[in-house]
N, C-alpha and C positions, 0 to 999 in steps of 0.2 A: 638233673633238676636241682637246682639251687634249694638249700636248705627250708627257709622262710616261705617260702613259694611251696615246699610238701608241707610243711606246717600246717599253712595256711587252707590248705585242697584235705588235707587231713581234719581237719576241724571242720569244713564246710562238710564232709562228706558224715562227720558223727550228726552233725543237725539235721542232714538230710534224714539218717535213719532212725534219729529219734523223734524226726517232724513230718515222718515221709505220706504216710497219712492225709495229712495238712497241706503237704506242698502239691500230691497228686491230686486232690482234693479242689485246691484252690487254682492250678493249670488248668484242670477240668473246665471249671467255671469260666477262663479266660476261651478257652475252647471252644465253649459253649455258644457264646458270643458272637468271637470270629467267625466261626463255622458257619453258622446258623444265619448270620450275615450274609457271609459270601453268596452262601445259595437262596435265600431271600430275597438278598439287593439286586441278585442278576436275572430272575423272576422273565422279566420284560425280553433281556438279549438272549434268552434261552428257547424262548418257547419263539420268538422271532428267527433266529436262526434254524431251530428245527423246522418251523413252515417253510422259511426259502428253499432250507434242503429237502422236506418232502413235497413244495411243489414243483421244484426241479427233478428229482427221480421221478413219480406222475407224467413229466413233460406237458405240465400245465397251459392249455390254450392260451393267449393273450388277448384274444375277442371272441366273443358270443355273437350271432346276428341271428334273429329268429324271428321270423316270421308271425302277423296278425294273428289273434287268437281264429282258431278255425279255417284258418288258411294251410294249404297244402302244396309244395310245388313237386315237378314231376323229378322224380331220382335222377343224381348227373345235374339237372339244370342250373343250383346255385352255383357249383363249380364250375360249371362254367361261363357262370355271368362273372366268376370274378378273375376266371383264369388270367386274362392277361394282367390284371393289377399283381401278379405275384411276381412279373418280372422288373417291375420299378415301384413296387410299397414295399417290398420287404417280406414278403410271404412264404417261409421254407413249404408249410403244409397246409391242407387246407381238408375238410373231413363232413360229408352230410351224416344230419340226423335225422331221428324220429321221435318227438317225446310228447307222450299222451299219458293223460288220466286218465283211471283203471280203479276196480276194485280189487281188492288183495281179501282172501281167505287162507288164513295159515293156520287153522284149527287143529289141533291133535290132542289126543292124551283123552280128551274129554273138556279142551278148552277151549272156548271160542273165540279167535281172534280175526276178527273183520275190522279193518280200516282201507282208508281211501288210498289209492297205490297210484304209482308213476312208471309209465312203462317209459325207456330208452334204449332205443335200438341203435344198437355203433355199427359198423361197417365189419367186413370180416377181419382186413388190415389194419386195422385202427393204431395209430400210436399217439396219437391227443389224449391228454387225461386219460391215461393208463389205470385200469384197474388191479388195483395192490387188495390182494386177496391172505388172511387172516385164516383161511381153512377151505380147506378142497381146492381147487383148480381156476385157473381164468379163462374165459370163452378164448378159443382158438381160431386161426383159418378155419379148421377142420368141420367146425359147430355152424357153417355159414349154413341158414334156413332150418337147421334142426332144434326141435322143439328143447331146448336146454336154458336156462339160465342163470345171473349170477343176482345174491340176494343180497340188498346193501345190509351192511354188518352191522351197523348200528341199533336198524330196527330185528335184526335177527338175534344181537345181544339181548334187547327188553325182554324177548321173549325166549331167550335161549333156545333157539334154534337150534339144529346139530349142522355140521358143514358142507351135510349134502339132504338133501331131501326133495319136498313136491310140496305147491303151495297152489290154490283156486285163482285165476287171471280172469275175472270176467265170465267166471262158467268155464273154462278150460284148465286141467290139469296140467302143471309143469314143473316138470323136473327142474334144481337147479343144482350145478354141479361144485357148487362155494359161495362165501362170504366174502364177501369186498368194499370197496369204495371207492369212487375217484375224487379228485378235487373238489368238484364242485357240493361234494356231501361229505367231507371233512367233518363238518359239523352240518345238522341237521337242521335249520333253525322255523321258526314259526313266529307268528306276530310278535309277541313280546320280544323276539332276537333268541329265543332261548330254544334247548334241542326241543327238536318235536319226531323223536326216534318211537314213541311210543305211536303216534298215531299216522304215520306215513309210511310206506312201503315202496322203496325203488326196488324196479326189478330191471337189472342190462342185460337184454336180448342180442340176438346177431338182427341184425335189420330186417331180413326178409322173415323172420319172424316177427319182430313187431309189427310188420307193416302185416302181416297177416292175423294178429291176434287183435289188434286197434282196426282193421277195417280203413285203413288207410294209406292208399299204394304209394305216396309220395314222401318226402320230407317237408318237416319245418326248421331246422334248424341249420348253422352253417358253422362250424369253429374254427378259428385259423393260429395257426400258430407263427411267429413272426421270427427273423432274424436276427441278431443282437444289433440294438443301437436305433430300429426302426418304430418309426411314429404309430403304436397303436391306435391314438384317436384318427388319426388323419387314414388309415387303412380303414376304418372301420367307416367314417364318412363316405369314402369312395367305394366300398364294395357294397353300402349302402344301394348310393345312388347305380350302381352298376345293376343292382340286382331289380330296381324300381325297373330300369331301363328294359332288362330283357324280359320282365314280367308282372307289366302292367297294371296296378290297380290293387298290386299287395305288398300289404304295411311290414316295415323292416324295424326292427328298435336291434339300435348297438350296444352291447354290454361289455366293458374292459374287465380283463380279469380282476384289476382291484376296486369294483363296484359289484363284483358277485355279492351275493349274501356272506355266504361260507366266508368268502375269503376277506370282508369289511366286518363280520363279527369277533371273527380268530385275532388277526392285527389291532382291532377294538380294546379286546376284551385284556389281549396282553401288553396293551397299555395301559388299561384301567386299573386293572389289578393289580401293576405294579403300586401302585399309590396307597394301596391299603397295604402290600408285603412292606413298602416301603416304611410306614410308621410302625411297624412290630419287628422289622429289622433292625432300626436305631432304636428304637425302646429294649431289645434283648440288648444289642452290643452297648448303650448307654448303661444298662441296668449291670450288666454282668463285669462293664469296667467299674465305675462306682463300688462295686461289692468287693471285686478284687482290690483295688485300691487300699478297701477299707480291710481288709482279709492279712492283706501284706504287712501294714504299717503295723498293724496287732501282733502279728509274729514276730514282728524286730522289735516293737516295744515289750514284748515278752521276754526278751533276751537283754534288757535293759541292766538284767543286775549283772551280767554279764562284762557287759561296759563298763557300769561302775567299779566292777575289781580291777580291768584294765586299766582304766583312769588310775584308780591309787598305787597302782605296780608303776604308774609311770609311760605305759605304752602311749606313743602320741594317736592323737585323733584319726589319723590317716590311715595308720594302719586298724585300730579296733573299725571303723568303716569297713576295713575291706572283706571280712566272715558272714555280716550281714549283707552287704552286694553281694557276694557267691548266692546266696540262699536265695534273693532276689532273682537272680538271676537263672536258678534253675528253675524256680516256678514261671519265671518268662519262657526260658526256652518248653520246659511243658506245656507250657501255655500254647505256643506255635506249633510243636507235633503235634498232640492232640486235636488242635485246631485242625489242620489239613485231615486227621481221619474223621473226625467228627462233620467236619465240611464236603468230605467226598460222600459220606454215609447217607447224610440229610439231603443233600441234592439225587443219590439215587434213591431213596426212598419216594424224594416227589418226585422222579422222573418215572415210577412205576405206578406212585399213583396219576400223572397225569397220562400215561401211557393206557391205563385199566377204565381212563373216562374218556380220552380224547385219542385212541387208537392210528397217530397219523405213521406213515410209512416210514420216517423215520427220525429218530430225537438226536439231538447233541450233545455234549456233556454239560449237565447244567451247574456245575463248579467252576468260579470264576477265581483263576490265579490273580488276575490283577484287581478284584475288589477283596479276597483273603488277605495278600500282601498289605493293602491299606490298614485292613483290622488289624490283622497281627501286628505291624506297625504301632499301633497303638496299644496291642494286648502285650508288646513285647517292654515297652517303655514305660507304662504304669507303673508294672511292681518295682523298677529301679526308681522311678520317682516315687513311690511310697517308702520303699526303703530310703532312700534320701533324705526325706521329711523326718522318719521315725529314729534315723541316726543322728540327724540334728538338733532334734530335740531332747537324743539320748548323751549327744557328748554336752550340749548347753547346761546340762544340771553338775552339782559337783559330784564329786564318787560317794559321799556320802545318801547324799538325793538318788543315785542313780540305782545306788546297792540297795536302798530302801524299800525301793519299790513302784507300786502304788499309793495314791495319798493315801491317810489314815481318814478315819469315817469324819474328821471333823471341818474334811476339805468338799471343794465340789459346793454341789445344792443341797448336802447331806442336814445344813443348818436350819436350813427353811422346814422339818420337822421338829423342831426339837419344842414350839410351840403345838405340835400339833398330837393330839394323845393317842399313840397306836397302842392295837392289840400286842398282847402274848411280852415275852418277854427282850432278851438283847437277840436271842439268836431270831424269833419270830417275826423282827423288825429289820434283819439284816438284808433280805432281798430288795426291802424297795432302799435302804439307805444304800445299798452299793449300787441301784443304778443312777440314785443322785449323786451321789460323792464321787463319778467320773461320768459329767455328761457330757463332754466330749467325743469318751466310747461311744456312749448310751447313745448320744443322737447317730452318731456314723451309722452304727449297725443297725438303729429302726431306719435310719433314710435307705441300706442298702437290702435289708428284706423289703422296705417299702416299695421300691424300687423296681425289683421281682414278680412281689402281687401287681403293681400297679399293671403288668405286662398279662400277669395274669389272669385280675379282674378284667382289661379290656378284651383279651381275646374270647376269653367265657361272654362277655358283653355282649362284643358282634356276633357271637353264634346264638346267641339267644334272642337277640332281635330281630335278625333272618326269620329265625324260625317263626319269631310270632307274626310276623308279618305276613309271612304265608296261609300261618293259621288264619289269622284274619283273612285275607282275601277268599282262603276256601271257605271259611260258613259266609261270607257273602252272598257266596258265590252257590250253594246248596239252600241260600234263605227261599222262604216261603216254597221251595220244590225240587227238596235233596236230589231228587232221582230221574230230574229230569236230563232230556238229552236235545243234542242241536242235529239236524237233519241239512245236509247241503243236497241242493238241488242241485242239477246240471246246467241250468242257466237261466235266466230272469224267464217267470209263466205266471201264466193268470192266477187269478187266487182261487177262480174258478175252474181250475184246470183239471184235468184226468191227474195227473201226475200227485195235485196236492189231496185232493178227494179220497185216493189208494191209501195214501197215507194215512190221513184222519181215520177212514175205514178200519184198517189194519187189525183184524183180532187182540193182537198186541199190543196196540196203542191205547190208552184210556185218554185222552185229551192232546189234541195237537192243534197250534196258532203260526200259521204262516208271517214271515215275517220278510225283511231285504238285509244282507250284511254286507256291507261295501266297505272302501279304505277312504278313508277320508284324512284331514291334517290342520287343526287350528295353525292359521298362522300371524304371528305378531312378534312381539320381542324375542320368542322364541318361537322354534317349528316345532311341532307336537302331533307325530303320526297317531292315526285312529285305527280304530275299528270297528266301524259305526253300526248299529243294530236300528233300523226300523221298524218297529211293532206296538201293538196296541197298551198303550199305558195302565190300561184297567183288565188287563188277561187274566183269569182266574189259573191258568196255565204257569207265568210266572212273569214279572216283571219286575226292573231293578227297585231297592229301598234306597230311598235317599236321605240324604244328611241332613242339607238345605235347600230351603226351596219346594217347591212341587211339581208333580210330575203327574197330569191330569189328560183324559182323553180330550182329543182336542186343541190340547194346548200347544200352543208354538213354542219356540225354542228348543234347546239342547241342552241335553245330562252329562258335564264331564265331570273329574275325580277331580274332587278337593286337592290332588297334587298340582294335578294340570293346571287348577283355578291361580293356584299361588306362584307358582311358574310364568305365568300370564299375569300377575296381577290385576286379574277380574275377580269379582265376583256376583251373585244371583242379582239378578238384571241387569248386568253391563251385558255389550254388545261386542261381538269374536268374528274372525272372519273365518268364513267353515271354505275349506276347498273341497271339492266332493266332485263325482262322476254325476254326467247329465246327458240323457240317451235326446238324442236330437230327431227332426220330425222324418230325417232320412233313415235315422236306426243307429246310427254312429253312438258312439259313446266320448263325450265329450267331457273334460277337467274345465270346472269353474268355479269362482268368489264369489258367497251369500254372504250377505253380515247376519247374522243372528245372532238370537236373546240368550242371557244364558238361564235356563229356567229351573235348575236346581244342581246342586253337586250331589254326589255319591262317595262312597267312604270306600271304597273298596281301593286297596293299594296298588293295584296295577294303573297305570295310568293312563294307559292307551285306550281302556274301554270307555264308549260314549253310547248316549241312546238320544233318540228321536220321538214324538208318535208317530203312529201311520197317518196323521191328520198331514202330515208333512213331508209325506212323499212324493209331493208335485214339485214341492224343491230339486227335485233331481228328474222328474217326469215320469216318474214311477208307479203311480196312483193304481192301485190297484192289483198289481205285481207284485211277486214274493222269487226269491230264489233260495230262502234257508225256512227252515221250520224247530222252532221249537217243539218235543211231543216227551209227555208222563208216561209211564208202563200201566197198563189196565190192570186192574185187580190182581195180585197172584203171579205177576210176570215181572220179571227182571230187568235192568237193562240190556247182559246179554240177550233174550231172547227178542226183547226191539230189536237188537244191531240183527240177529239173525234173520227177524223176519223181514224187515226191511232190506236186506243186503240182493241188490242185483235189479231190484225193483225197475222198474223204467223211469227216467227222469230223476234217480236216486243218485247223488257221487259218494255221497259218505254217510256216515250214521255213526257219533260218537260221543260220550258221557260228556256235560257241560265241564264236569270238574278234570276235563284232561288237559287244559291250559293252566291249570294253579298242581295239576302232576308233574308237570314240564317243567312248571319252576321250578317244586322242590330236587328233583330230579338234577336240575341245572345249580343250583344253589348246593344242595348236596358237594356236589363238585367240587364246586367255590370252595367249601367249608372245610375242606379233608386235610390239605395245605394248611389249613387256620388249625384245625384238631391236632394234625403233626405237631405243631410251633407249638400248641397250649401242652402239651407232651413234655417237652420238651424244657417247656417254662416251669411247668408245676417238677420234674428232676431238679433242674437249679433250685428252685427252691428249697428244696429240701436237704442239696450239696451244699448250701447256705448257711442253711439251722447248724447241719451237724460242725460245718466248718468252725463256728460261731463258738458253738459250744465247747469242740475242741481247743480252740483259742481261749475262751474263757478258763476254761478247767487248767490250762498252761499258765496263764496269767496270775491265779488265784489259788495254784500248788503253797505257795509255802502258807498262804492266810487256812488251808484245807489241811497243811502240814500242822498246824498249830492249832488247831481245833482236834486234829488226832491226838497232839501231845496231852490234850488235857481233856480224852475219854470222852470227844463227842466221836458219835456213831458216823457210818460210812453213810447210811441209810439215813441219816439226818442232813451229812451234807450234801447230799444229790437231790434232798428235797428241797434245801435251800436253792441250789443250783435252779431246779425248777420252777420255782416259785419268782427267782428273779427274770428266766427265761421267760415266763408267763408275762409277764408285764412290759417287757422288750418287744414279747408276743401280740400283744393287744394292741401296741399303742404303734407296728410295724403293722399291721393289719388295717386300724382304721385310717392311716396314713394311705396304704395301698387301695382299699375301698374307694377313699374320698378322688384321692387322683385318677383312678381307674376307670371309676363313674366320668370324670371328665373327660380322660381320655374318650371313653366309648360313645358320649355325645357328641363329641368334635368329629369322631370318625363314621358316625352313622349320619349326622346332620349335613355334613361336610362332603366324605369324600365317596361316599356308599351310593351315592343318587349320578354318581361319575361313573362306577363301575356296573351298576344296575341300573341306568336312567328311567327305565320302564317300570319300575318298583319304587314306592313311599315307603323305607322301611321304616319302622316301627320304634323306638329306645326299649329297649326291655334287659332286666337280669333276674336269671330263675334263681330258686330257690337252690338249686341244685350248682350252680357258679357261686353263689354265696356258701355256700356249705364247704366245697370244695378250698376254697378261698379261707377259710375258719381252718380247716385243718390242716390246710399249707402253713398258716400264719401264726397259730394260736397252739394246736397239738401238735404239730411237727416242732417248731419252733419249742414248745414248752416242754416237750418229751425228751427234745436234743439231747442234755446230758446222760440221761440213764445210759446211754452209748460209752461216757466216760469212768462209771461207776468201775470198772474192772483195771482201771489204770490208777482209780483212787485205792481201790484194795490193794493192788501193788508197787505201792508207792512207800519206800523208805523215809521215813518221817526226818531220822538224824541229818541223812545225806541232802535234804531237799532244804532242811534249815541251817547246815552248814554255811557258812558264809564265802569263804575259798575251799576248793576242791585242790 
């Protein structure tokens, strides 16, 4: 090895171990960035690639065809109305179903668990949408007609089921032998699009059992699975029409597999959400290069008197460069290791937590080599162009400037006091005058903690306006009748009917108000699905509060949410086109366009919810029909004890607390937020790798001014108070910076891109108390605490050796 060249690796390697602190320190942070990027930015190709791959293990149908509501065809017979399309549409398989609503009791322990259930009976053979089981077993050949089944996982996670057990079908007990899912309940979803694992119960049967437990010897359903390269719409048209052909007079609707629910909320959702990882992905790696940047140039500008001795020995420029690039250059290359472990860490940490909310058969690796390679790229080239900067502006001075230092107090904006009368003495005044007398530093380091908060007031932001937003829709949603619950009938009855009569009756019930809950859809600039509630405006039972407008019996028009209004740009008396269902004089249920008034808004953040009066139920031909009920608990009774006495009733489908669609959401929002909680983790370490870095660079900086205040009998413990007292004000003035940006950030991204990723929610702007706090002591006490870390390197610091001028 050539002489110059160990010199040189020699000298790089004493900086290292007397900066080594500092340089691991400051890699970290480049790490931090990259890392956290990589698996951030790739959000979207990760969780997309794990769905193709688990709906190809699954062997995911590519059409649905199912049969009229209430229609049943005879087993065998769809298959072979569509037999012969599978030898020229492309048809490897083709599979009958059975899928009926059910009540579910899964009560144990002493808890009561009644919700409204879905029975599916597959065939003994089945290999369409495969059940991928999580605990116990999958139904077999062997289970064909035996009373066994499999429990979807998701609703047996809410309630922590164990992986085998017996759950109430209708009045019948049944064993099930595991927990599973197939495809089509990936995700669970319910009107708002969000899971609704809490209040539905699949239960997969073998066939001849379902068709034995539902009371219904035939199928409705048909799935076919296609061959690669073949026209699912065009298969689905003709087995359509095939099956009209061999069985007369019943209604077919074709579903593609990327028009499922499951499968248009999961690809949805992991596009939306890339949009919000995506602004806290470049906000970390923006923020965490900026600080390095600023981290670097500080270290080589601290090695300035360094230079300056070389300068006067004569060494040329080129070479005194090359000790500071080493040093540059080892915190780059830590920068890139760390990166990759800090990048594989953070992507498996969200791959366990989106594994522990969204349980699909199976994930990918959600570490992206070619979006790290980009960051690193960039976390790799900073510190050489920080060091570049900080060496150019360390050989531009002469050796006498360079050996000096730092300016003397009477440089800077140190001037701009000397009218102004501060407390205490020279040393009392030295904190604020040394962050004016180098604001160059001063602004670097508040723009690069500012930089940090700003990352971290917005993520604290969005989590805080989720939440309130929820909060709000739930006492909406509990106003005037915390404890009430909604009652689904089994199909549109008189209001006079046995069925509603039992109800009201009910020992359990103190007050019940029949009502209609259909799907409806404002349509104009934008589609806007409902879920339209028809009921008596003046119910002492409960009806919605409105914002604007009024909402009187009688009165005509429609109640939407102040979101939908603004969405639409209507408002309280413009006229909307409502699409709604309209039972026709033969019975049919027919979709048509009313224009109606808009006769008040409601505040409640969900936006899908809409109301009616009953005065307006001829709108649809309804007049006098109810198929849901609202009902309160009587004196002394519970909701569970409604769900129980209600459960199984005649004309009964369900019986569930009003507040389990604003469960759902938090539940679903939870989710959302875990990912976000990680990053804010995440955010608030850098910050604090920040402070101390900061501080150790300061304390480097300001050794020989700390040397010289020892020489002349000031205390250790006076200059660390100085230290803090200047950190303090670095501290404040990087804090309100990070606040005021933070705030904007979190408006742009609640106002902007939050109604993209949650369309169905108005959320809310909010910052708790508890994000601001947190935010104070990232900024303010960590920041301002910084140095006492350096107190034990100023006790052992040789005053002669530090003021010596050549070594």
């Amino acid at each position: 090895m050539p002489g110059g060249l160990r010199r040189w690796l020699i000298w790089s390697w004493r900086d290292l171990r007397a900066r080594w602190m500092v340089v691991a320190a400051t890699g970290l942070v480049i790490a931090m960035g990259t890392g956290v990027y990589a698996s951030l930015g790739n959000q979207r190709g990760w969780r997309r690639s794990s769905l193709n791959a688990s709906y190809a293990k699954a062997n995911a149908h590519d059409v649905r065809l199912t049969l009229g509501e209430g229609d049943y065809a005879p087993a065998g017979s769809l298959a072979a109305a569509v037999r012969a399309l599978r030898r020229h549409a492309g048809a490897q398989r083709v599979e009958e179903r059975l899928v009926a609503p059910t009540q579910v009791d899964a009560s144990s322990g002493g808890r009561t668990v009644l919700v409204p259930g879905r029975i599916v009976g597959i065939p003994p053979d089945s290999r369409i949408d495969l059940i991928s089981v999580n605990g116990g077993r999958a139904l077999s050949a062997a289970d064909a007609g035996s009373p066994v089944a499999v429990l979807e996982q998701h609703f047996a996670k809410v309630y922590g089921l164990p992986a085998t057990g017996s759950v109430s079908i209708g009045g019948t007990r049944l064993h099930y032998v595991g927990r599973g899912m197939t495809p089509d309940y990936f995700i669970v979803t319910s009107a708002a699009g969000w899971g609704a694992e809490s209040s539905l119960a699949v239960v997969f049967l073998p066939l001849a059992t379902a068709q034995r437990l539902s009371g219904h010897a035939g199928v409705n359903e048909l799935v076919a699975r296609l061959a690669p390269g073949a026209n699912a719409r065009a298969f689905g048209q003709q087995a359509s029409a095939a099956i009209r052909r061999a069985l007369p007079g019943t209604g077919v609707t074709v579903t593609l597999l990327a028009d499922e629910d499951a499968h248009r909320t999961l690809y949805r959702d992991a596009r939306n959400d890339q949009k919000i990882f995506d602004v806290y992905a470049y906000l970390l790696l923006a923020g965490a290069a900026f600080v390095a940047f600023n981290l670097v140039s500080r270290v080589v500008e601290a090695q300035r008197r360094e230079i300056g001795i070389g300068m006067a020995l004569g060494v040329p420029p080129r070479a005194l460069a090359l000790r500071p690039f080493l040093l540059g250059a080892e915190v780059a290359l830590l920068g890139v290791v760390f990166g990759v472990g800090v990048g594989i860490g953070f992507g498996e940490l969200l791959k366990m937590l989106m594994a522990d909310q969204l349980p699909l058969p199976r994930y990918t690796s959600p570490f992206s080599l070619q979006m790290f390679a980009v960051a690193a790229a960039l976390g790799f080239v900073l510190p050489l162009v920080a060091t570049a900067v900080a060496v150019r502006r360390g050989v531009a001075l002469t050796p006498v400037e360079a050996i000096r230092g730092a300016r003397t107090e009477a440089g800077g904006l140190a001037p701009l006091l000397r009218r102004v009368p501060l407390p205490g003495r020279t040393l009392a005044q030295m904190p604020l005058r040394n962050v004016l007398r180098t604001p160059r530093r001063t602004l670097l380091t508040v723009l690069g903690i500012g930089a940090v908060l700003t990352a971290l007031v917005s993520l604290g932001g969005m989590i805080d306006s989720m939440r309130a937003t929820v909060n709000e829709s739930e006492q909406q949603t509990r106003s005037t009748s915390p404890e009430r619950l909604s009652v689904t009938l089994t199909g549109l009855v008189p209001r006079d009917s046995a069925a509603i009569k039992q109800v009201a009756a009910n020992p359990a019930v103190g007050a019940a108000a029949p009502e209609i809950a259909v799907p409806a859809e404002l349509a104009g600039r934008k589609r806007i699905e409902l879920s339209l509630e028809v009921l008596d405006a003046g119910s002492p039972v409960w009806h919605p509060a409105v914002s604007h407008g009024s909402f009187r019996p009688g009165q005509p028009g429609i109640v939407i949410s102040s979101r939908a209004a603004r969405q639409l740009r209507v408002h309280v008396g413009d006229t909307v086109v409502l699409r709604h269902p309209r039972v026709s004089a033969a019975g049919r249920v027919d979709v048509v366009d009313s224009r109606v008034r808009v006769a008040a808004l409601h505040s409640n953040p969900f936006r899908f919810l809409a109301y009616m009066d009953e005065s307006q139920a001829g709108l649809m031909n309804m007049t006098g029909l109810a198929n849901a009920m609202t009902v309160v608990p009587a004196p002394g009774k519970t909701q569970a004890a409604v769900e129980r006495a209600l459960f199984g009733r005649p004309g009964v489908a369900a019986v569930q607390p009003a507040s389990s669609l604003t469960d759902a959401a938090q539940k679903a929002i939870d989710e959302f937020l875990s990912a976000i909680i990680l990053t804010e983790g995440i955010v608030l370490l850098l910050a604090l790798l920040v402070a101390f870095n900061s501080s150790s660079i300061s304390a480097d900086e300001r050794r020989r001014e700390s040397a010289t205040m020892f020489a002349f009998g000031v205390p250790v413990r006076s200059a660390a108070l100085l230290a803090v007292l200047e950190n303090l004000v670095i501290g404040l003035l990087a804090t309100g910076l990070g606040l005021a940006l933070g705030y904007l950030v979190t408006r742009w991204v609640v106002s902007s891109l939050m109604p993209q990723t949650f369309p169905e929610l108005g959320a809310q702007m909010a910052l708790s108390v508890g994000t601001l706090l947190m935010v104070v002591l990232a900024g303010v006490v960590a920041v301002g605490l910084a140095p006492l870390l350096t107190v034990r390197r100023l006790r052992r610091m040789s005053v002669p050796s530090t003021l010596r001028v050549v070594e």
